[in-house]
N, C-alpha and C positions, 0 to 999 in steps of 0.2 A: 506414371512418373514422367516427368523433363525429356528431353532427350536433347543432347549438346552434339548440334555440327559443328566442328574443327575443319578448318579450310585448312586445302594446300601451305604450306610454309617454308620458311628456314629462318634460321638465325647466323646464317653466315653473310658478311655483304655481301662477296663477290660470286653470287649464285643467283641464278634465275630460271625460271624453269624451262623444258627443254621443247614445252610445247603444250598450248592449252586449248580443250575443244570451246566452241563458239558460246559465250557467256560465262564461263567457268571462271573462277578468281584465282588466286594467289598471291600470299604476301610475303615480302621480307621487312622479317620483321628488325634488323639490324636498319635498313638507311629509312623505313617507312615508305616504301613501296607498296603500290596496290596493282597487280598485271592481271588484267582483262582479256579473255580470249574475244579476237573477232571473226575466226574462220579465215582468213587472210593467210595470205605466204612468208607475212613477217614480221619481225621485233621491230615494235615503233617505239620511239622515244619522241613525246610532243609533234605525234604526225610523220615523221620521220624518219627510213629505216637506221637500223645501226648501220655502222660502216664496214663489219665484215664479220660472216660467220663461223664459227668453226676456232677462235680465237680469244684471245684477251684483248679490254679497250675499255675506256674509259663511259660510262653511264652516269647520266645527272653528276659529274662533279668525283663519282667514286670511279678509283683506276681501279686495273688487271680485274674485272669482270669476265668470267667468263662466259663469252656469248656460244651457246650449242649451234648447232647444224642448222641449218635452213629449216623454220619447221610448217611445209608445206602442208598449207589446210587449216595448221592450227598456229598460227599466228597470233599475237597478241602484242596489246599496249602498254608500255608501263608507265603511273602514274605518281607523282611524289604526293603521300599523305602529310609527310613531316614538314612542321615550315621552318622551313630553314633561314631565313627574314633574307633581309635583299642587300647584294653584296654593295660597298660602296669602298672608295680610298681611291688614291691617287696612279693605283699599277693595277691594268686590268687584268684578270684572269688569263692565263696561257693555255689551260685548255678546255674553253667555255662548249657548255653544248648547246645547240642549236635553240634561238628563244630566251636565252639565259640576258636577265635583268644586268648593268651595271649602272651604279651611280658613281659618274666620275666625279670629286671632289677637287683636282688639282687647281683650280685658279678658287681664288678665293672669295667667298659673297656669289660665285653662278655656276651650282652643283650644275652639269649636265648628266641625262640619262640615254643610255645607249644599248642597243641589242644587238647580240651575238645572230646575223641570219647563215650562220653556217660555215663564209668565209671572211666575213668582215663586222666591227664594230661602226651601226649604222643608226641615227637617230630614229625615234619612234616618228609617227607621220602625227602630225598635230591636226587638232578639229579645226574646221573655219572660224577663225575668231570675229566678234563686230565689234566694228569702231562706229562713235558716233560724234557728230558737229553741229553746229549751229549754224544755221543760215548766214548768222552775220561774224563768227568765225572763218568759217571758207571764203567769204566773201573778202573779209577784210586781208586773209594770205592771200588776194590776186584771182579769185576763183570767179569768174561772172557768165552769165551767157557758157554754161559748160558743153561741154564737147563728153558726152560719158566714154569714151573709149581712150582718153586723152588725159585723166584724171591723174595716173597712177603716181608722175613722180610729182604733184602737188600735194596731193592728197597724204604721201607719206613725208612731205616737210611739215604739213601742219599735225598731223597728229603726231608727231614725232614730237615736233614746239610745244603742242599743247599737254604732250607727260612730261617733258624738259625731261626727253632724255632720246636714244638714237628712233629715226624711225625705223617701224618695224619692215619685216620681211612678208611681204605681200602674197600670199598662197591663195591659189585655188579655192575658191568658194567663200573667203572672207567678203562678208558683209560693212557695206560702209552707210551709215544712214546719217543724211543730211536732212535737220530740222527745219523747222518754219514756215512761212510763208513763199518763199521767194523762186525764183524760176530756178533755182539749183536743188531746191528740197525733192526726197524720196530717198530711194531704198535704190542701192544699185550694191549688184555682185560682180566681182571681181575672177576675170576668166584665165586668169595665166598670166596677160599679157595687157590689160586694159580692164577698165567699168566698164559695163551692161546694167542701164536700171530698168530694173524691173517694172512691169504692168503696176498702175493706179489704182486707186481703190476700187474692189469688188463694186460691180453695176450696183445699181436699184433695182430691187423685182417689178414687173411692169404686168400687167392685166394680162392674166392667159385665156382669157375670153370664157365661155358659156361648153365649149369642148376640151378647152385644158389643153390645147396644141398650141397657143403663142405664148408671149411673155419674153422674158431677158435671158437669153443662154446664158449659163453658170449659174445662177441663182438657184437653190433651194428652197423649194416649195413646200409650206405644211400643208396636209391633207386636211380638204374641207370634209364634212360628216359625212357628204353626200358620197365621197370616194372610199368610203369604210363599209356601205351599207352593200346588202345583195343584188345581185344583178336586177330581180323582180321589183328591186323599191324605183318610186318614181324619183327624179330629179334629174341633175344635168349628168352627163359621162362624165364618168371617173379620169382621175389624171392618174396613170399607171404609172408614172415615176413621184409622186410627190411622197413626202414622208409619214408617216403615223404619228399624232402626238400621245403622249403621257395618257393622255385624260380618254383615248378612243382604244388604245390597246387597252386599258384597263376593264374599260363598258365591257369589252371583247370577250375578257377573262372573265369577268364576273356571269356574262352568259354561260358560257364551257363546262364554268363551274358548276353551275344553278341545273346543269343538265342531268337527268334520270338514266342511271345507266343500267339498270333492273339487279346489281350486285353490289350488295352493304355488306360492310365484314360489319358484325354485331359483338362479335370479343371472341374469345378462347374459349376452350372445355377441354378439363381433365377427366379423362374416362374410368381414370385409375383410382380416384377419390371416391371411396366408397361405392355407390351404383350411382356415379359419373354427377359433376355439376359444374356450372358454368364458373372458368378460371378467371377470368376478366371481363371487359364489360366498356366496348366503346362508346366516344357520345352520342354515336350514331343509335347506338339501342336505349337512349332515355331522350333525346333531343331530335328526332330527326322528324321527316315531313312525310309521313304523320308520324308522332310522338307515340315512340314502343311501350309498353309499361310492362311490368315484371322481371324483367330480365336484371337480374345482380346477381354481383358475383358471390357464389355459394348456393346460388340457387337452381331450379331445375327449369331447362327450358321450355317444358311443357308449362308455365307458372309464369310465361310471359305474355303477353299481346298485342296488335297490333301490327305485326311482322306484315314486312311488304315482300312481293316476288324479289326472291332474287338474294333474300337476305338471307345470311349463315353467318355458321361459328368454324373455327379452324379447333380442330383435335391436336392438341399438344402433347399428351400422354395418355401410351395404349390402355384399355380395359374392356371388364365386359360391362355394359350396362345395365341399372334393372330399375324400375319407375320412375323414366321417365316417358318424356312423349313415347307411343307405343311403336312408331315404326323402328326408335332410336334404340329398342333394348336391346341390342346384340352387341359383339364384340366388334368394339374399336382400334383402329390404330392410327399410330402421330403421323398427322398430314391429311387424315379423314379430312371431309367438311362436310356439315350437318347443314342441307339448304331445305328451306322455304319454298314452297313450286305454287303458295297464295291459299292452298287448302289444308297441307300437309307438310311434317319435314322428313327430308330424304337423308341417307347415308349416301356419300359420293366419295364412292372409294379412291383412296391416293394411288394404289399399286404396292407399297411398301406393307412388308409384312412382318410380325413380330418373331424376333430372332428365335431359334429353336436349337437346342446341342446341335452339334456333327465335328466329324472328326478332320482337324487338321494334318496333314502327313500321318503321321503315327501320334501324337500328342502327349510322348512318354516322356520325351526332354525338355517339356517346357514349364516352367517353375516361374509364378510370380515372386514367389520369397529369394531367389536367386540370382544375385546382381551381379555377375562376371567381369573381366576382360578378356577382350577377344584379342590376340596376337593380330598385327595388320597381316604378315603373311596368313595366315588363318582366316582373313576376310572372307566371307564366299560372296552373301548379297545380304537382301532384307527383303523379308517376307510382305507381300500388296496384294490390296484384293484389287483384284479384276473387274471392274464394275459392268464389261460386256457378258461377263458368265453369270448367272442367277448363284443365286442361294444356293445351299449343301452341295452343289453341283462340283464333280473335278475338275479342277484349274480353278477353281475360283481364288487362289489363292496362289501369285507366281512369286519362286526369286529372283528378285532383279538386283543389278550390281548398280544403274543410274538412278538417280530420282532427278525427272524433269520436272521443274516447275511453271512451264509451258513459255507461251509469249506476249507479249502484250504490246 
């Protein structure tokens, strides 16, 4: 049957928990909270600790929270699941938390957007925006023979003229590209305080000779055949930086492929189906090189041929065997595999052995037909097997009160 984990919770807002080990959850589920444990000394809210422990304070938006004791080690983040959409109007929040979105609305037709960093409403940082001209635009606002570090208050009369409307605010990293032909045209970036244009068009690649040591720095080089091939093949040295095309990594692959690795999986066998037959049935056991014949599923694999070294079947389901191939008629189990050694097939034990009674604790209180509830006080753990202890063995079976689900 199912079994339902229930994570930590509550249904009260002003409650959070008092301290969570490293990965552990919990929710509230009143404001749609999600708290993370990180192993940490503290309550984060968006990176950030709260502002005092041991107290009441306002969290994401909700007041008189109460925040617990400092919880050293077990520390955690809290994260907002609910979306709460994003605030906007003309009176900003009085007590925004740290990161909190406003859209100011008050002037009319130029919503601005502004973030709460803790002590002050500050705008977000804008990308570098590009503007772009015409050769004979720049030219004709007065632009000739340019000076690139000299540009900044021409350049924002003309693009300003040319939206008909204010020129903009010139930031770091805005891009201005001037077209055409003309001794003004390129690409110049904007450092703060003046244009910088940038480098010209990428070189031409130029001949790296017969050793592949000259040619045009920055250029990328495709790789000739001869730079793919073995160190033993004849032709010129390889150029150790050039790139691989499409069409040579493929050759590559299709080699790797085409390679004999002496280990074909041929299909599955159920041991358990009568005295055992083959479950399935790859392409590998009717197409391969050379072409196996017999082998299908329901069949027995001694009623196949052709089998190369190395080829086997995987055992799916334990049994005992009885006419087939003759070294196969013994008792099987899931994870065998039945190989091929080119004369004969072998059994190649997994290690896994077929389950057998033994006694759990005492096994007087355990009842499939009996579906309880356990009191949480009443929790103790849950029964695990132990996979460093074998089989029937004591301890194989411990109460634990955690289940880790490891790391990744």
């Amino acid at each position: 049957m199912a079994v339902t984990l229930q994570h930590l919770r509550t249904a009260t807002a002003t409650k959070i928990p008092a301290g969570l080990a490293p990965g552990q959850v919990a929710f509230n589920l009143a404001n749609g909270w999600i708290c993370v444990g990180n192993g940490g000394d503290d309550i984060l809210v968006k990176g950030v600790a709260v502002a005092a422990y041991a107290t009441n304070a306002a969290v994401l938006g909700v007041s008189a929270v109460a925040i617990p004791a400092k919880p050293t080690g077990k520390g955690y983040e809290i994260y907002q699941l609910a979306n709460t959409g994003l605030a906007t109007g003309s009176t900003r929040p009085a007590s925004p938390a740290p990161g909190q979105v406003f859209v100011d609305t008050s002037v009319s037709g130029k919503p601005a957007m502004v973030v709460w960093n803790g002590s002050a409403w500050v705008p977000p940082i804008n990308p570098p925006a590009v503007y772009a001209l015409s050769d004979a635009e720049y030219t004709g606002a007065g632009g000739s023979g340019v000076d690139a570090k000299a540009l900044a208050a021409l350049t924002a009369k003309v693009i300003g003229s040319k939206g008909a409307g204010t020129a903009p605010t010139l930031n770091s990293g805005d891009t201005l590209i001037i077209g055409g032909a003309g001794t003004d045209a390129g690409t110049y970036i904007y450092n703060g305080t003046g244009w910088t244009k940038s480098g010209g068009s990428l070189p031409d690649a130029t001949n790296r000779g017969a050793a592949g040591t000259g040619g045009t720095k920055g250029v990328v080089y495709l790789a000739r055949d001869t730079d793919v091939k073995p160190d033993a093949a004849a032709g010129t040295a390889p150029d150790a930086l050039a790139v691989a095309t499409g069409a040579q990594v493929k050759a590559l692959a299709t080699l790797v492929a085409s390679l004999t690795t002496g280990s074909t999986l041929l299909g599955t066998y159920d041991a358990s189906a009568g005295s055992g037959q083959i479950k399935t049935v790859t392409a590998a056991a009717t197409a391969g090189t050379p072409a196996r014949a017999g082998f299908t599923a329901g069949g027995k694999i001694k009623g196949g041929s052709n089998a190369v070294e190395g080829d086997y079947f995987l055992v799916i389901k334990a049994g005992t065997v009885t006419g087939d191939a003759a070294p196969l008629n013994a008792a099987l189990n899931a994870n065998d595999h039945l190989v091929f050694d080119g004369a004969a097939w072998h059994i190649v034990a997994s290690g896994v052995v077929a389950a057998t009674p033994f006694s759990i604790h005492a096994a007087a209180d355990v009842s499939d037909a009996a579906v309880g509830t356990v009191a949480i006080a009443d929790e103790k753990g849950l029964l695990m097997r132990d996979g460093s202890v074998a089989d029937g063995l004591a301890g194989a079976y411990k109460l634990v009160d955690v289940i880790d689900a490891g790391t990744f």
